[in-house]
Structures are given as structure tokens and as C-alpha cells.
C-alpha positions in Angstrom: 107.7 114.3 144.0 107.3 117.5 142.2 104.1 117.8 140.8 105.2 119.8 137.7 106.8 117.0 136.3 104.0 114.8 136.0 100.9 115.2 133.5 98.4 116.1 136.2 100.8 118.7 137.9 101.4 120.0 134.4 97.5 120.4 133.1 96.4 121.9 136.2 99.5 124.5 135.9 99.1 125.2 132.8 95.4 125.8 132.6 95.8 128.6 135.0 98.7 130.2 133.3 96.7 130.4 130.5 93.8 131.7 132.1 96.7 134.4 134.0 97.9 135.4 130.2 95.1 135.6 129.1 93.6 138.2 131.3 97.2 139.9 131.4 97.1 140.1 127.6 93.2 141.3 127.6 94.4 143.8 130.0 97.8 145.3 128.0 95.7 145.2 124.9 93.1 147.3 126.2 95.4 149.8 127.5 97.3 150.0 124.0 93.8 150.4 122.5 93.0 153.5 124.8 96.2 154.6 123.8 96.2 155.0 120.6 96.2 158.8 119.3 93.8 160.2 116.6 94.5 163.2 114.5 91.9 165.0 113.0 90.4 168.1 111.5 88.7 170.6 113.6 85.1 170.9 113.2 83.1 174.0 112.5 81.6 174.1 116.1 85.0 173.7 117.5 86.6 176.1 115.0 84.0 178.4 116.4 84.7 177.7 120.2 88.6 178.4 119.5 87.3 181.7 118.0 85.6 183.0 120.9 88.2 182.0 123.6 90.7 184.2 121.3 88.3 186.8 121.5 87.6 186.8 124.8 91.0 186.5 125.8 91.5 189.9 124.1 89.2 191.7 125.5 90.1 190.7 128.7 93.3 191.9 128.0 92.3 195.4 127.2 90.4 195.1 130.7 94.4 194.5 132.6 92.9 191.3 133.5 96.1 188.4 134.3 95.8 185.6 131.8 95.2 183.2 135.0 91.9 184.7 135.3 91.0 185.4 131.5 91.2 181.9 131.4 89.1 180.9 134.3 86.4 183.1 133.3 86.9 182.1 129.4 86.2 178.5 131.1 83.3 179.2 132.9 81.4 180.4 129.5 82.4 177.3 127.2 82.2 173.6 127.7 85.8 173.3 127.7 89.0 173.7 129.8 91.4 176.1 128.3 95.1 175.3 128.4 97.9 177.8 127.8 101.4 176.9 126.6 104.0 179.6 126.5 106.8 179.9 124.3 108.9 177.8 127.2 106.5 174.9 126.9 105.2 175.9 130.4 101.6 175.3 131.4 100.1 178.5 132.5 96.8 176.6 134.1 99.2 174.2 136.8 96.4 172.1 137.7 96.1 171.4 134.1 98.9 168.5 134.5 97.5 166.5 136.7 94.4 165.5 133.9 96.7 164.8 131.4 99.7 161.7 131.2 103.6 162.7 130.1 103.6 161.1 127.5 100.2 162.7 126.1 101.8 166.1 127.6 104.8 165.4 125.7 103.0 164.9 122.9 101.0 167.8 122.8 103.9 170.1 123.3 105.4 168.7 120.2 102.3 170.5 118.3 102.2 173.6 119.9 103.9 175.3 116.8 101.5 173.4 114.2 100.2 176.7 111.5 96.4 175.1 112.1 94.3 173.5 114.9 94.2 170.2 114.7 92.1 167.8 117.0 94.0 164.9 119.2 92.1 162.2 120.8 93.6 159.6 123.0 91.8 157.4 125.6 88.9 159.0 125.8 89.9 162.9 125.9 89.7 165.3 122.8 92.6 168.3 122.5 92.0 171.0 119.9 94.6 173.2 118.8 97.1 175.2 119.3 95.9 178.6 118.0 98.5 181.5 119.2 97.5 184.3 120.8 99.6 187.3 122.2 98.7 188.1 125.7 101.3 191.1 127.8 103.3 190.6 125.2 103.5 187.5 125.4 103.3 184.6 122.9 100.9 181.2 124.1 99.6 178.4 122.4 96.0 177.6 123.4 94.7 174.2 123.5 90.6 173.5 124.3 90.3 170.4 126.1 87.4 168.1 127.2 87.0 164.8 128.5 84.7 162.3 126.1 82.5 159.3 127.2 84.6 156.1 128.0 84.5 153.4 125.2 80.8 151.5 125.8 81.7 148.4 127.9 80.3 146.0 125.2 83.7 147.2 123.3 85.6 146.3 126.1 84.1 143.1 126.6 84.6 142.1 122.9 88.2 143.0 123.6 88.2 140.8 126.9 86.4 137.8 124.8 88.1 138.1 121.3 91.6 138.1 123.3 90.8 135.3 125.3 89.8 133.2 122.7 92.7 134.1 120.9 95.3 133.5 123.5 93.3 130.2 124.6 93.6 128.9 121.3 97.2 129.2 121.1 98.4 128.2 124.3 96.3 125.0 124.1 97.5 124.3 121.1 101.0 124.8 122.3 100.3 123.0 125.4 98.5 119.9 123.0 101.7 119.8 120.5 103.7 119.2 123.5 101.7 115.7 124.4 101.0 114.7 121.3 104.6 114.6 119.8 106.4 112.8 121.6 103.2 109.9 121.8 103.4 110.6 117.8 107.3 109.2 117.8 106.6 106.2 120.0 103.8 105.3 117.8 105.8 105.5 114.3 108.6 103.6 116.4 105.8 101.0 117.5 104.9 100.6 113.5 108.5 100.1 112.4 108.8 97.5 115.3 106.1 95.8 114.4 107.0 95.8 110.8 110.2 93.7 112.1 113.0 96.9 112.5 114.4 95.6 115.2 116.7 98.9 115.4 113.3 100.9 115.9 113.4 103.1 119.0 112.1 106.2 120.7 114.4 108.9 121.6 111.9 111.7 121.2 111.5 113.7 124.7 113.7 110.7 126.9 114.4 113.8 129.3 111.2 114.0 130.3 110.5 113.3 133.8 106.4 112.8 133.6 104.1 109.6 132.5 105.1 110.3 128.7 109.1 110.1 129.3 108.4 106.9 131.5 106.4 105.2 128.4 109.3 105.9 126.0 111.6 104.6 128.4 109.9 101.3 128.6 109.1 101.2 124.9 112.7 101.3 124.1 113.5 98.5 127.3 110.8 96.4 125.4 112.1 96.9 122.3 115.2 95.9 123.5 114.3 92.4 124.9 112.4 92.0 121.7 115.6 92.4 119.6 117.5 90.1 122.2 114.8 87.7 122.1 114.3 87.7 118.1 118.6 87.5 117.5 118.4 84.3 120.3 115.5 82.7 118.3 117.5 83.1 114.9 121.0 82.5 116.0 119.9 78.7 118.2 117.8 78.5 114.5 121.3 78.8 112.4 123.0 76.9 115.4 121.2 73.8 114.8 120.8 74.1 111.3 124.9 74.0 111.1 124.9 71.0 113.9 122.3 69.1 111.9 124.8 69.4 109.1 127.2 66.6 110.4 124.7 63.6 111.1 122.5 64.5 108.4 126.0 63.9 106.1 127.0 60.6 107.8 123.3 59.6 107.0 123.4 60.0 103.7 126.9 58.3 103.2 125.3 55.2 105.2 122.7 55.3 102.8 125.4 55.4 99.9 127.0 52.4 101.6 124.2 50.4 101.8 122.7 50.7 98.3 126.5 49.7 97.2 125.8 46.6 99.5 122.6 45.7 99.0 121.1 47.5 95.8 118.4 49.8 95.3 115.7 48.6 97.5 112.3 51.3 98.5 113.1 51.5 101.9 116.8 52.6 101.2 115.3 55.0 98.5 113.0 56.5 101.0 115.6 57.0 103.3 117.7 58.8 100.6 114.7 61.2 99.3 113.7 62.5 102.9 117.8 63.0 103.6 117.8 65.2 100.5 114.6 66.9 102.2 116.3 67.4 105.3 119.1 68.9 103.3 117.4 71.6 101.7 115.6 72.5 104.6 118.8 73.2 106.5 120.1 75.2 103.6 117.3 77.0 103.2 117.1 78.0 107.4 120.9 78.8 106.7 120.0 81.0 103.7 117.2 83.4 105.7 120.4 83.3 108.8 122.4 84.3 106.0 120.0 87.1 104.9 119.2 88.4 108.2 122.7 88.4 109.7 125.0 89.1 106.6 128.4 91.0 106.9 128.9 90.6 102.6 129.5 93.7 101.5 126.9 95.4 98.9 128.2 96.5 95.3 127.0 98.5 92.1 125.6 96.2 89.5 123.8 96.8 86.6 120.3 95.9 86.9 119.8 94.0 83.5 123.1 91.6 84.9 121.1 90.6 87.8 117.3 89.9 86.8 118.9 87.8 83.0 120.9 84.9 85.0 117.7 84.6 86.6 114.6 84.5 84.7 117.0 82.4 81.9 117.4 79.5 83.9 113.5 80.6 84.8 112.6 80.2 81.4 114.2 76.6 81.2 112.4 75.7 84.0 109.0 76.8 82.8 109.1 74.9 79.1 109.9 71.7 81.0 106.6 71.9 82.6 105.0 73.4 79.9 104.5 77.0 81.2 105.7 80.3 79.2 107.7 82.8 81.1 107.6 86.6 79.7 110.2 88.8 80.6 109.2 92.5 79.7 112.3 95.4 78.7 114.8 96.0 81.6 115.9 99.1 81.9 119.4 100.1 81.8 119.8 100.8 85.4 122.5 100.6 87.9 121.7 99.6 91.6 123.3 98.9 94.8 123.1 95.4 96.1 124.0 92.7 97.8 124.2 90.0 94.9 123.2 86.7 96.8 120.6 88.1 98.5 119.1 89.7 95.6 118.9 86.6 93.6 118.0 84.4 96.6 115.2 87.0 96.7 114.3 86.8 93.0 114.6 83.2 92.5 112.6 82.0 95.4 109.7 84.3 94.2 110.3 83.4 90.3 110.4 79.7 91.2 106.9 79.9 93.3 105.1 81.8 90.7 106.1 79.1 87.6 105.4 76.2 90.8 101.8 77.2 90.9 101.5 78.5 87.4 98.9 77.2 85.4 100.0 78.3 81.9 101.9 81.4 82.0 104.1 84.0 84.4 105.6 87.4 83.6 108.4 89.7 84.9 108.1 93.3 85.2 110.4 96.0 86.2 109.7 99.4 86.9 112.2 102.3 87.7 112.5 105.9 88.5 114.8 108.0 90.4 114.2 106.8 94.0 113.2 103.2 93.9 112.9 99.9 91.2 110.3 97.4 91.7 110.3 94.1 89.9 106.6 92.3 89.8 106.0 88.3 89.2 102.6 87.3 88.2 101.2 83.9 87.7 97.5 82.8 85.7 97.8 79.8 89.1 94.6 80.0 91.6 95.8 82.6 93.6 95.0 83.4 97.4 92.5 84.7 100.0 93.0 87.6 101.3 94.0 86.6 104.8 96.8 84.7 103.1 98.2 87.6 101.5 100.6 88.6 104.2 100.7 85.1 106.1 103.0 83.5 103.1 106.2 85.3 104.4 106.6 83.8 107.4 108.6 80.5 107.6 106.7 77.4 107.3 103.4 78.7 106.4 101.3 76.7 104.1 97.9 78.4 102.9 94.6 76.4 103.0 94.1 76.7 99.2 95.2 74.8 96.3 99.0 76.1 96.9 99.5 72.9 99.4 102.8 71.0 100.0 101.4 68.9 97.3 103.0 71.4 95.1 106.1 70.7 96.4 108.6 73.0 98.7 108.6 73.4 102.3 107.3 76.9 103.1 110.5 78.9 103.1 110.8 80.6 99.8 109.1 83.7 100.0 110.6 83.7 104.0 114.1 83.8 102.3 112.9 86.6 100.0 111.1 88.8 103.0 114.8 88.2 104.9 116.8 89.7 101.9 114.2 92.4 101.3 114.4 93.5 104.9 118.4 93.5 104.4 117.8 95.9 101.2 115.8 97.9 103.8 112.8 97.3 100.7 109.5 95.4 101.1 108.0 92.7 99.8 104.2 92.2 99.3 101.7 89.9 97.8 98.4 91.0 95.3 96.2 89.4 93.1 97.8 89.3 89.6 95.6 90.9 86.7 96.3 87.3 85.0 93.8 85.5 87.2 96.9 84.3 90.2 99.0 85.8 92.2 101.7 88.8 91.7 104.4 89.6 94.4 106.2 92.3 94.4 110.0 93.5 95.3 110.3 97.1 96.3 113.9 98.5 96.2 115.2 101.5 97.1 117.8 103.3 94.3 119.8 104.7 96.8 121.6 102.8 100.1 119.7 104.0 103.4 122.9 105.5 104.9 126.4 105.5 103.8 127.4 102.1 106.3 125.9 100.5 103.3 128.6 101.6 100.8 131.2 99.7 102.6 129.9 96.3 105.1 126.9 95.2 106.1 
């Protein structure tokens, strides 16, 4: 197994490149440091020095002396070394190129014709110069040279320490993003599964041979038998619901038959109400199969068209049991829905709300330019807390006064959580400023992709 594609492997690797860099880089930046050239203006005592070499130079000329020697007894008298250039660019003092590096050479060449002395300093060694002199006839330029004290080696060791710092920092970073990511992607894929997107998967780094591809690899084969599982449970859940159909429609006729024969009687009336039970809790399973496997096709509508059908025949409702329904402004919106499931949604939340009502409910719609939320609020006793997010599931009945006495069977806000989820919106549950309970349907303005303009 190669060790460098596994998380061990990798850590251990990479902490010694970026030990390795970081030296290397300490190192190169050192050496540009030392190489950096300063230009500066002669000072008096060095204005002074390049004086007397001139002047020795010329008497030593008057003596027939060769400018070889001239210059090795000009040496011997001043703390410098004396370097002639002649008009050729030719160094007259040979041994002179082996203290200096080409490209500083090259450099100094380049101001052999400066008008004024000027002082160069680079890594540590000070030029001074050019002044020309004429020696035999002969044009030079003369250049005083001397080598300065190295840099003190606490400067290099704030170099060394300030570039490994540096270069640690951002190859651990670098190093970090790499790990983190990808365990970043599986865990936003991990939230939306959990959520109920059964579509949610990981395909952030599934290259990778080490520990991290491995985990998103099985993520996504969990995922997978998840979403198998979860379409089995629902589709056996419609299955039945359709094969219960048949008897539960010969029962009621035989019911039908036998009041006919024998009259109404309690135990034939008994019969008869829990058929009708039965039958609405079949259409209601059919109606969250419906909503969570639909192929109807979504459609503009205005949003005014939708929530009036609605919260009329919710206002009808309410004044039979004495309750008052308030439906604040619409606005003039359009949206994109699928119509059934949107009033499925709507009803089933409008109904519960004037169900546990004590006097009053109220409808609220708010808009802007990504998203629409309609709120229903009820003055009814409300819930704890730990009921809040319990209510969606199917069948759930809270431990408070909102009891089966109140009549339904526990799939209302089910049905409304199923159409949310196929409006890609959410649904969730508060306490209502009136003293109850207000739920809440979140909508998106816009379709999540463009699938949704044509079938679902």
C-alpha cells in the first residue's frame, strides 16, 4: 500500500516538506537580502582617501613607476584595495576578480563612466568610485574597495525565524484546508440527509485514495440504502393504502345493505362511522404518497388565486364553531406551484389551527424577491417545546391538550411537511404572539432548477 495516500503517510510527508521549504526559503531569502545593492554618497573621509590615491598615483608617475606597483604601494598606505579599470573595462590588479562576483563586476563596470564617486554596497563589501585618472597616457577608472563586517547573526536569525514562521503558517494552512474540506462537504451532505433530502450526497474529493475518500464513499453507499429503504417504506405504505381501498368499499356497501334491511341500529352506525375513519385515513396516507412521489407538473399562479379558495371555505368553517378567522392583504404576487400540493399544504395547517382555536386565527403572508411565507396563528393552548418539531411526523399526537379528542388522526401537518419538501420549502412550528401556536410555510419565489418548469 503506498503510504502517501493515506492520512498518516501524508502528515508525516508533509511535515518534513515543510520543514525542507522552509529552510530552502530561509536560505534563498537570505541570499537575496545580501544581495541587494546600496547606492550612496561618498563621505568626507572617503572623499579624502580617493584624493590621496590620485595623488599618489601621480607622483608615482613622475617617478616611471608601472601602475601595477603604484597601486601596490598606494595599497599598502590606505585601508583599502585599489582597483583600476581601463578604458577596455579591463582590470589592471587581476587578482582583483577573484574577490568580487560577475554580476557585482558587471555592475561595477556599468559605473565606471559615472561624472562623481558614488559608494556601492552589496553583501557586505563597500566600492567607492570611479574617479579617472590618466596614467602613461592612459585613461582608468579607480575604484577603493574594502570588505565590511558580515550582517550580526541575530539579523540572520530573525530572517531564519520570521521565514519560518511565515512559510509554516502557510503550508499548514494549506495542508489543513485540504482535510477540512472535503469533511466540510460530507457534513453539509449529512445535514441535508438528515433534514429528509434523500438526493443528498458527497462528491467532494471521491478520487481520493486515503481515510477521507473511503468516508465519502461510504456516506454516499449509506445514503443510498437510506433512499432505498425510505422509497420501500413509502411505496408498501401507498401499496396497502390502494389494496385497503377494495374491502374497506365492500364494507361500507354491506353496511348500506344492512341498514336498508334492518334499520338504523348503534351497532350498524358504529360500523358505518369507523368505515368512514378508515376512509380518510387511507386518503390521507395516499395524499403524503401523492406529495412525496408526484409527477403533476408545477404552473404559474397568482398567489391571491391560491390562499382565497382557501381561507373562504376557512372562514365558513370557523363561524360554525364560533371562531373568527382574519386574513390580512395578499399581495399581488405570482408563484410557481404545484396546485394540489399547495392547498393540501395550506388547508391541513388552516384546518388545525381553527381545530384547536379558542376564539380566533389569522393569516399572514409575507413576500420579497426570493421567497413568500404564509403564517397561521391560533389564541388555542399551544405546545412544549419538544413538540415543536415532533407534530410533522405521521401519527404523532402531543401530550397536551391537542389530543385525538380534538378530532383528526395525526396526519395533517404530515401531509403539509410532504408538500413543502416537494416545493423544496420548509415548514416549521412557533409559539403564536396570540397566546397558541403559529406554523409557518416557507416558499421559495423561484423553482430550484429548471426540471421544475416542466414535470416533477
Amino acid at each position: 500500500m503506498n503510504p502517501v495516500k493515506r492520512l498518516v503517510g501524508r502528515l508525516f510527508l508533509w511535515f518534513w516538506l515543510t520543514t525542507l521549504i522552509t529552510a530552502a526559503s530561509a536560505f534563498w531569502l537570505s541570499r537575496v537580502w545580501n544581495d541587494s545593492v546600496e547606492v550612496s554618497t561618498p563621505s568626507q573621509k572617503q572623499a579624502d582617501a580617493l584624493l590621496s590615491v590620485t595623488q599618489a598615483l601621480a607622483s608615482a608617475e613622475a617617478q616611471s613607476t608601472s601602475l601595477k606597483k603604484a597601486l601596490m604601494r598606494v595599497e599598502r598606505r590606505i585601508p583599502f584595495q585599489v582597483i583600476a579599470v581601463d578604458s577596455s573595462g579591463e582590470l589592471v590588479l587581476k587578482h582583483s576578480r577573484r574577490t568580487m562576483r560577475p554580476a557585482f563586476l558587471h555592475r561595477l563596470l556599468n559605473v565606471q563612466s559615472q561624472s562623481s564617486p558614488i559608494v556601492l554596497r552589496q553583501r557586505g563589501r563597500m566600492f567607492l568610485g570611479p574617479v579617472t585618472v590618466t596614467y602613461e597616457n592612459n585613461q582608468y577608472a579607480l575604484f577603493l574597495t574594502d570588505r565590511e563586517p558580515p550582517p550580526a547573526p541575530f539579523e540572520v536569525l530573525g530572517w531564519l525565524i520570521g521565514t519560518g514562521i511565515i512559510m509554516s503558517m502557510l503550508l499548514s494552512y494549506w495542508f489543513a484546508r485540504s482535510l477540512v474540506k472535503p469533511i466540510q462537504h460530507i457534513q453539509q451532505a449529512s445535514q441535508k440527509l438528515a433534514a429528509g433530502d434523500w438526493e443528498a450526497r458527497t462528491d467532494e474529493k471521491m478520487h481520493r485514495q486515503d481515510e477521507l475518500g473511503d468516508l465519502a464513499r461510504n456516506f454516499n453507499k449509506m445514503a443510498d440504502q437510506l433512499q432505498t429503504m425510505w422509497q420501500s417504506q413509502e411505496r408498501l405504505l401507498a401499496d396497502i393504502s390502494h389494496e385497503l381501498r377494495s374491502p374497506l368499499t365492500r364494507l361500507q356497501m354491506a353496511v348500506g345493505l344492512a341498514v336498508q334491511k334492518l334499520g338504523q341500529q348503534a351497532h350498524l352506525q358504529r360500523i358505518e362511522k369507523e368505515a368512514e375513519q378508515m376512509e380518510t385515513l387511507i386518503g390521507h396516507l395516499l395524499t403524503i404518497n401523492r406529495a412525496t412521489f408526484t409527477t403533476e407538473a408545477f404552473a404559474h399562479y397568482r398567489l391571491c388565486d391560491l390562499i382565497f379558495p382557501i381561507t373562504e371555505d376557512g372562514e365558513f368553517e370557523a363561524r360554525q364553531l364560533e371562531k373568527v378567522l382574519t386574513v390580512e392583504a395578499i399581495p399581488d404576487k405570482t408563484v410557481w406551484v404545484n396546485k394540489p400540493l399547495f392547498t393540501a399544504a395550506l388547508e391541513n395547517v388552516l384546518r388545525n389551527a381553527i381545530r384547536y382555536a379558542n376564539a380566533q386565527i389569522k393569516v399572514s403572508v409575507l413576500s420579497d424577491a426570493t421567497a413568500y411565507s404564509i403564517e397561521v396563528d391560533d389564541d388555542g393552548p399551544g405546545l412544549d417545546d419538544s413538540d415543536l418539531e415532533e407534530i410533522f411526523k405521521p401519527f404523532y399526537r402531543a401530550e397536551s391538550a391537542r389530543d385525538r379528542a380534538s378530532g383528526g388522526v395525526g396526519l395533517g401537518l404530515a401531509i403539509a411537511k410532504a408538500a413543502m419538501s416537494t416545493h423544496h420549502g420548509q415548514i416549521y412550528a412557533k409559539p403564536s404572539d396570540l397566546g397558541g401556536l403559529q406554523i409557518t410555510l416557507n416558499f421559495s419565489a423561484k423553482p430550484k432548477n429548471e426540471t421544475d418548469k416542466t414535470n416533477r
